[in-house]
C-alpha positions as CSV (number, residue, x, y, z in Angstrom):
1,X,-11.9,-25.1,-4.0
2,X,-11.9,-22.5,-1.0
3,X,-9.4,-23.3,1.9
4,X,-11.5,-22.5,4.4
5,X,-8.8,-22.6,7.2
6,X,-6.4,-20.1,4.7
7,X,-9.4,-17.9,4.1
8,X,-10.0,-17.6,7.5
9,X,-6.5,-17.3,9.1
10,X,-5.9,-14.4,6.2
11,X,-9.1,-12.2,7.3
12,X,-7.8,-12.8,11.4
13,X,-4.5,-11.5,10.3
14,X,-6.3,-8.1,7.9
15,X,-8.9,-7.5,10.4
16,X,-6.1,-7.4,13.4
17,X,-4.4,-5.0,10.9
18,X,-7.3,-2.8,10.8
19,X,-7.9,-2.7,14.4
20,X,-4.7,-1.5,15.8
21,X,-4.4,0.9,13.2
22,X,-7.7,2.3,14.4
23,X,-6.6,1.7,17.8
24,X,-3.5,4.1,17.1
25,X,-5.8,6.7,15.3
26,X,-8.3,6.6,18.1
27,X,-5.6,7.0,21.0
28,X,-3.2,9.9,19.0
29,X,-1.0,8.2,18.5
30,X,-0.3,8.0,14.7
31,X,1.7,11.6,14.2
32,X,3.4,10.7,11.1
33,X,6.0,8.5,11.7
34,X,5.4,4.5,11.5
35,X,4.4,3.4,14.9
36,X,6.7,0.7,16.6
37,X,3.5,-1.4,17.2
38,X,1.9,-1.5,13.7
39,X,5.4,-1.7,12.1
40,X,5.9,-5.3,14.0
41,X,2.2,-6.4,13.0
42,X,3.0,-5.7,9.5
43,X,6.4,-7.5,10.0
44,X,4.6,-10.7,11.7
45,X,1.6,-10.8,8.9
46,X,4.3,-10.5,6.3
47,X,6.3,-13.6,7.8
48,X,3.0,-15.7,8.1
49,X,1.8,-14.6,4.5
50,X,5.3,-16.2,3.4
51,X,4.7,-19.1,4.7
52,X,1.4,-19.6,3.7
53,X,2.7,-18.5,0.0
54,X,5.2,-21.6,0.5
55,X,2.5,-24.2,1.3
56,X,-0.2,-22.7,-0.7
57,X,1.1,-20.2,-3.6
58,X,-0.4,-17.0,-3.9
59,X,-3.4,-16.8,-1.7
60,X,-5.5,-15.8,-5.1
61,X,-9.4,-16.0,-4.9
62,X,-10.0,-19.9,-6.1
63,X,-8.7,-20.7,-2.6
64,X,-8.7,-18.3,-0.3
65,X,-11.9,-16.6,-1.5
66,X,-12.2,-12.9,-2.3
67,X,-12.0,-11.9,0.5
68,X,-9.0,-13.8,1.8
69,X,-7.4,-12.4,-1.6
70,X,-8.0,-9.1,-0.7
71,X,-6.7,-9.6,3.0
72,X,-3.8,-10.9,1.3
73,X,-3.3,-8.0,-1.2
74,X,-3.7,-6.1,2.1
75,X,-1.0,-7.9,4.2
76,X,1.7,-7.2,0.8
77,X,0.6,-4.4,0.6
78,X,1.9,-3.1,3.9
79,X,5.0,-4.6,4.0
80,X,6.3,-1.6,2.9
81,X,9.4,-2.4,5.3
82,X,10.1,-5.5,2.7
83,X,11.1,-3.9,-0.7
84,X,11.9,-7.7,-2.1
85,X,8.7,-9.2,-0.7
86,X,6.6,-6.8,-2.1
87,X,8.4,-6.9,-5.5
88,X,7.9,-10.5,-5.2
89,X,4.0,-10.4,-4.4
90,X,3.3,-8.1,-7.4
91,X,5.2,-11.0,-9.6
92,X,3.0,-13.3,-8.0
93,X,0.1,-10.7,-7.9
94,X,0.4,-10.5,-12.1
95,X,0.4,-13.9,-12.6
96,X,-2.6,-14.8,-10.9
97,X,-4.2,-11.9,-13.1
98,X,-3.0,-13.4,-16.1
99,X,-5.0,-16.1,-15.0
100,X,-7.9,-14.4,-13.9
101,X,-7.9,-15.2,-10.3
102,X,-7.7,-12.4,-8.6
103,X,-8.6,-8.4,-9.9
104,X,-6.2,-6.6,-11.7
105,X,-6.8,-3.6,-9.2
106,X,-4.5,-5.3,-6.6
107,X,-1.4,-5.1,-8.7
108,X,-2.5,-1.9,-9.2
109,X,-2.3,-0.3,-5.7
110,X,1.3,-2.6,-5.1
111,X,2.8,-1.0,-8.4
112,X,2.1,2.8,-7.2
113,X,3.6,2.1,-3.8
114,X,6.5,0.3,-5.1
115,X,7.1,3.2,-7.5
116,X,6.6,5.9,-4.6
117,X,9.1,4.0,-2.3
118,X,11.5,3.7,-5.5
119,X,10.5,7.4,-6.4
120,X,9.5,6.6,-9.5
121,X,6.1,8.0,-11.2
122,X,3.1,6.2,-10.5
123,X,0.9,5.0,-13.2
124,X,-2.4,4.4,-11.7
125,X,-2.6,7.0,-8.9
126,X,-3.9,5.0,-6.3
127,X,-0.8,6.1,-4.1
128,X,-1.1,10.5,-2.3
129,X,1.0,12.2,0.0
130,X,0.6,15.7,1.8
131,X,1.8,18.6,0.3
132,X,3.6,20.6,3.4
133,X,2.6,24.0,1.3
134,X,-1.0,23.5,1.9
135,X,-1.6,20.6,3.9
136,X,-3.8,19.2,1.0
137,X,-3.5,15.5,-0.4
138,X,-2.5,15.0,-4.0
139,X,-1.5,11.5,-6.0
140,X,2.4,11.2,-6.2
141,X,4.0,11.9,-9.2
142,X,2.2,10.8,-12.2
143,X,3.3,9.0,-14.9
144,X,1.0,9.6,-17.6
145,X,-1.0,12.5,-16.3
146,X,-3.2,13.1,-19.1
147,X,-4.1,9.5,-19.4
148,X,-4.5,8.2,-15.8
149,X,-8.2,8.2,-15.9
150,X,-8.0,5.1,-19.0
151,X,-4.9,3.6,-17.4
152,X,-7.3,3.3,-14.2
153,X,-10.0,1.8,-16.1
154,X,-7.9,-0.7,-17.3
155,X,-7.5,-2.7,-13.7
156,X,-11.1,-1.0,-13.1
157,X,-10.6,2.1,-11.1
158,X,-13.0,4.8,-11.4
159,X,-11.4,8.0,-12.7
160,X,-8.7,9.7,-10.1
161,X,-10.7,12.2,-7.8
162,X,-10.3,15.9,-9.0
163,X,-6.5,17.0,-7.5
164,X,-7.4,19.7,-5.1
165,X,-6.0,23.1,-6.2
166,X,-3.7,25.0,-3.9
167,X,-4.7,26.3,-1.0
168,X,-3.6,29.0,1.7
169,X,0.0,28.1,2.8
170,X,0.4,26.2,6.1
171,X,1.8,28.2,8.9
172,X,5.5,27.3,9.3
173,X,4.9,25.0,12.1
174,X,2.6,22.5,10.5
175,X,4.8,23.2,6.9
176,X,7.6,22.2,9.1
177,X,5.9,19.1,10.6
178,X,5.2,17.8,7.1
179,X,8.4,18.5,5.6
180,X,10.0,16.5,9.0
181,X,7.8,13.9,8.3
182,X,8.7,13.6,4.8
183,X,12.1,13.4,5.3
184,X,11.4,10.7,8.3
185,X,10.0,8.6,6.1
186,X,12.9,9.2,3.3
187,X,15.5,8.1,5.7
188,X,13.4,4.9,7.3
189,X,12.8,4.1,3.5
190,X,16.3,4.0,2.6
191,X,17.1,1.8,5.7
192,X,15.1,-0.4,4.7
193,X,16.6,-1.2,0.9
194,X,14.3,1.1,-0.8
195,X,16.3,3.2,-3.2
196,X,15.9,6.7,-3.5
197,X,17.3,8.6,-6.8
């Protein structure tokens, strides 16, 4: 039976996500880094989706709807400032698979990241970064590539979108930028408990 009250406190909390990300986007003000402002909204959704988790278990689609599962998914999956959360919402994430209540796709996308933030292969290639030679986005390293497309199909993904071949080197200013942010993003990963081999 759908919670309507969970189902619609989970949307409030995805769509506010969506909307001060756009916000950010629309004013500039995403250059790379993790804004102050999303990273706290992220933070707060992430508290709230524990508790909910405590009172309700995982908010999987018999009772928060799909759509209040996917908000859900949405919330863990950008908690990428909470290694053992999101480690913990894919456990959860699996076993509600196992029981068919919510689509295997959401582990999916959690997996990848939490391999990418670990830097480990990915297996689905749901997770792409920008390479500072070209400026072009490509999947993160792949596991299996050679079998991605049928490892996708498995959680139903259509087949990974061609990888675009190289193109004309960046000038050294916006290789540089990339290469900064990359390395940004290293060091605020590792201060927050995500190992980096």
């Amino acid at each position: 039976m759908i919670n309507d009250a969970l189902h619609r406190e989970l949307e409030e909390m995805r769509n506010e996500d969506l909307r001060v990300r756009d916000e950010l986007v629309t004013s500039g003000r995403i250059d790379g880094h993790y804004d102050p402002e999303m990273y706290e909204l992220h933070t707060r959704n992430a508290s709230r989706l524990r508790e909910l988790i405590e009172i309700h278990g995982w908010p999987a689609e018999d009772i928060a709807g799909p759509d209040g599962a996917e908000a859900a998914w949405l919330i863990a999956q950008h908690a990428i400032g909470e290694p053992e959360f999101q480690r913990s919402a894919l456990k959860m994430l699996r076993a509600c698979i196992a029981e068919g209540r919510v689509p295997p796709w959401q582990a999916a996308y959690l997996e990848d990241r939490i391999a990418m933030y670990q830097n480990q292969p990915q297996r689905y290639g749901t997770q792409s970064l920008d390479d500072p030679q070209d400026g072009r986005s490509r999947p993160w390293t792949l596991a299996d590539p050679k079998n991605v497309d049928a490892i996708r199909a498995t959680v139903g993904l259509q087949p990974l979108p061609a990888i675009p071949e190289r193109g004309p080197g960046l000038p050294a200013e916006k290789r540089q930028a990339l290469e900064e942010n990359y390395s940004w993003w290293q060091d605020w990963l590792t201060s927050k408990g995500w190992k980096h081999e």
